[in-house]
Backbone bond lengths (Angstrom), bond angles and torsions (degrees), N, CA, C in turn:
res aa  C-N    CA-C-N  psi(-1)  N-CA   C-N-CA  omega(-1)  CA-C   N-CA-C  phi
1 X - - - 1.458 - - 1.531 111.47 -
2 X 1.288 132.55 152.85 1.175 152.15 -147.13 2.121 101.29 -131.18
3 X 1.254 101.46 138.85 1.570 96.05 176.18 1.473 95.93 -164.31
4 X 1.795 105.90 156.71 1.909 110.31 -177.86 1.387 114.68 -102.71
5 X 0.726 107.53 156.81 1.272 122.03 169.44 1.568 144.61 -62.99
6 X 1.357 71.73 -7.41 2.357 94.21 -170.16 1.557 94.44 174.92
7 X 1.369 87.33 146.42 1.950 98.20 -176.85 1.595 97.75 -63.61
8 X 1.342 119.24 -6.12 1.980 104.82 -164.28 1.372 80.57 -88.63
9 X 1.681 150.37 -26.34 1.471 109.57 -139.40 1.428 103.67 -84.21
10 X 1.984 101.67 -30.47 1.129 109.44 -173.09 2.038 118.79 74.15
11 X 0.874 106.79 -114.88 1.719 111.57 -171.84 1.162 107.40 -114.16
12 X 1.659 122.40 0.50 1.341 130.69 -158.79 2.137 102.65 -90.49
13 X 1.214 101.06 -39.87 1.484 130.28 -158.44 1.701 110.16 -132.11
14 X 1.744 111.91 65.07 1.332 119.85 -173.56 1.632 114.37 -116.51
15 X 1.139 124.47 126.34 1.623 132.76 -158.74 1.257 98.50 -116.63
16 X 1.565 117.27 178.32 1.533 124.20 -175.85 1.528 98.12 -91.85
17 X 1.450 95.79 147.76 1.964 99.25 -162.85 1.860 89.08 -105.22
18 X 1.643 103.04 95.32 1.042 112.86 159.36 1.353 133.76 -47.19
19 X 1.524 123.81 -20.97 1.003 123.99 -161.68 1.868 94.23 -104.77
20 X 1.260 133.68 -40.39 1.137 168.15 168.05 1.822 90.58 -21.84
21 X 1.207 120.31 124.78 1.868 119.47 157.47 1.610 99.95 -65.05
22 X 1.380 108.72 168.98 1.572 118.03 -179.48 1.526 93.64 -78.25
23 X 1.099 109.97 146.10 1.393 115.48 138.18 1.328 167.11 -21.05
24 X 1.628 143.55 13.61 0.780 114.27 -147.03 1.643 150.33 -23.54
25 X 1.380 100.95 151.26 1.772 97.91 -179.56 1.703 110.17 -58.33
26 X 1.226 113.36 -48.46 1.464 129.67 -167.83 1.613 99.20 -48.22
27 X 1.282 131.31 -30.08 1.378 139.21 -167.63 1.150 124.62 -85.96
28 X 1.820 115.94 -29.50 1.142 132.28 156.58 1.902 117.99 -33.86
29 X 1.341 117.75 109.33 1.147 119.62 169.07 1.839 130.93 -96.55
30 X 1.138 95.70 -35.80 1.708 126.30 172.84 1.478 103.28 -127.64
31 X 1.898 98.06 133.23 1.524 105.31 156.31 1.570 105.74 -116.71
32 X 1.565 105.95 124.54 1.512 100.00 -174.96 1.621 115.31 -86.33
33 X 1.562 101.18 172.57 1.460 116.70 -170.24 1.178 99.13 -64.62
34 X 1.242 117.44 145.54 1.415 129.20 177.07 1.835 113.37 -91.00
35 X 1.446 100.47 -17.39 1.605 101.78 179.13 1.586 102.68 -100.64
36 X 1.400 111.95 -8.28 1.729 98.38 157.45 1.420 118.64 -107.10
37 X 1.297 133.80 15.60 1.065 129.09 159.55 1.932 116.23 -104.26
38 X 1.199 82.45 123.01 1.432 83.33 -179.69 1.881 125.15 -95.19
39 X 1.760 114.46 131.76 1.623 96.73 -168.76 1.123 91.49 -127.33
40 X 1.534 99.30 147.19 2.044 115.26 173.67 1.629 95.38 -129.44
41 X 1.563 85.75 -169.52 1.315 117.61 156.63 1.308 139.89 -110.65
42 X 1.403 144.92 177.56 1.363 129.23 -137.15 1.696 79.69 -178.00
43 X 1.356 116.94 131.71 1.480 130.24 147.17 1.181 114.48 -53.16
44 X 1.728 147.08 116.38 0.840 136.96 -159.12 2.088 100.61 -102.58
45 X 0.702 101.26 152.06 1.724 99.82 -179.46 1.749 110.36 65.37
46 X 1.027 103.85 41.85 1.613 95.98 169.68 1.879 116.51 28.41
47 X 1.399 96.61 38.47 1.406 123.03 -177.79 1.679 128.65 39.00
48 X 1.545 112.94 48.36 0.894 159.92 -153.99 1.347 133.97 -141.18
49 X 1.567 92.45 -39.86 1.672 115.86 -176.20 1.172 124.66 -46.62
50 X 1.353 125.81 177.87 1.594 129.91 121.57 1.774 123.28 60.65
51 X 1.567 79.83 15.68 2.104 101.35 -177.43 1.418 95.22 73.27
52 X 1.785 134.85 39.20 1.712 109.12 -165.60 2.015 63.03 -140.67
53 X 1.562 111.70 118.68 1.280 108.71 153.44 1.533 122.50 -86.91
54 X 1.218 112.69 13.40 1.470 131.18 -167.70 1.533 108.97 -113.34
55 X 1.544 118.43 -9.37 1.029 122.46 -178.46 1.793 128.24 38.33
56 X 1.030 102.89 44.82 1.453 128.53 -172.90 1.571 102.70 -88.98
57 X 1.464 111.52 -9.27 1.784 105.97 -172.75 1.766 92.07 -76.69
58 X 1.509 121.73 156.11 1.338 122.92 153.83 1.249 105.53 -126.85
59 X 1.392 113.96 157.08 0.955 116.73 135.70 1.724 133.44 -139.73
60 X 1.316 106.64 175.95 1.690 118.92 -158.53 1.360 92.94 -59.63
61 X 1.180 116.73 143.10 1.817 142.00 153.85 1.497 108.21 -138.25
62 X 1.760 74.63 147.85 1.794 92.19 -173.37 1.397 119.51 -132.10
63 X 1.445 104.77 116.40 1.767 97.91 -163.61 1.515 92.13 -93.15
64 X 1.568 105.09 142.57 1.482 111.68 161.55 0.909 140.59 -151.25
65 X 1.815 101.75 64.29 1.331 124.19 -145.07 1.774 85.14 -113.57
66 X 0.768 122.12 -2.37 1.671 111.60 161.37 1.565 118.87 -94.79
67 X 1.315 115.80 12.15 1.470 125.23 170.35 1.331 114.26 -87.14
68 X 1.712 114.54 161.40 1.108 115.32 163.03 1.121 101.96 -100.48
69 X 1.501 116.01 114.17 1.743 111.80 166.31 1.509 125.84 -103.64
70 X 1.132 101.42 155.84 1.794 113.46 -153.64 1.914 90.10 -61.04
71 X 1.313 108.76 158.76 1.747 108.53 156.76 1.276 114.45 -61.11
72 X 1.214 123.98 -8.30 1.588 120.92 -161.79 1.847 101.77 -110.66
73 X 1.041 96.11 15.77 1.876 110.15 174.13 1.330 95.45 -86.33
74 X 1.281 107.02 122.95 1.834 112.55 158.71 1.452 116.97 -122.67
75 X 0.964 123.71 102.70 1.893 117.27 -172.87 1.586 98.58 -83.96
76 X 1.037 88.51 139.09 1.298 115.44 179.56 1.695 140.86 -86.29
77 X 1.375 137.22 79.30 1.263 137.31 -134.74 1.802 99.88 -82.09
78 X 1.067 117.13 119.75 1.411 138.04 166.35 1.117 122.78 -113.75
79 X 1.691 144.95 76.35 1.210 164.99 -148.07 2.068 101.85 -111.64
């Protein structure tokens, strides 16, 4: 599962929802395009983090604001 970071990023700025159980496979309804989803990286700890004062940790973000997403999408804010 996928969740943002702040109500502004929205679908733009989506991380792995640590807190979130896995998924089952069986639940999977859509697998999206991989050439419309776009993935980066992200300074993790506001460069501070993670024992790295150099902020060299990243991690994956996934924008997916070029999708059509169902009404029944709710992202989930984890701050």
């Amino acid at each position: 599962p996928l969740c943002a970071s702040s109500e502004d990023d929205g679908v733009r700025v989506l991380l792995h929802d640590e807190e979130a159980a896995p998924a089952p496979i069986s639940s999977v309804t859509r697998i999206l395009d991989p050439d419309v989803v776009f993935v980066s990286e992200r300074q993790a700890g506001g460069g501070q983090g993670l024992g790295n004062p150099h902020g060299e940790h990243g991690e994956e973000c996934y924008d997916l604001s070029e999708l059509e997403l169902s009404p029944d999408v709710r992202v989930v804010v984890r701050e």
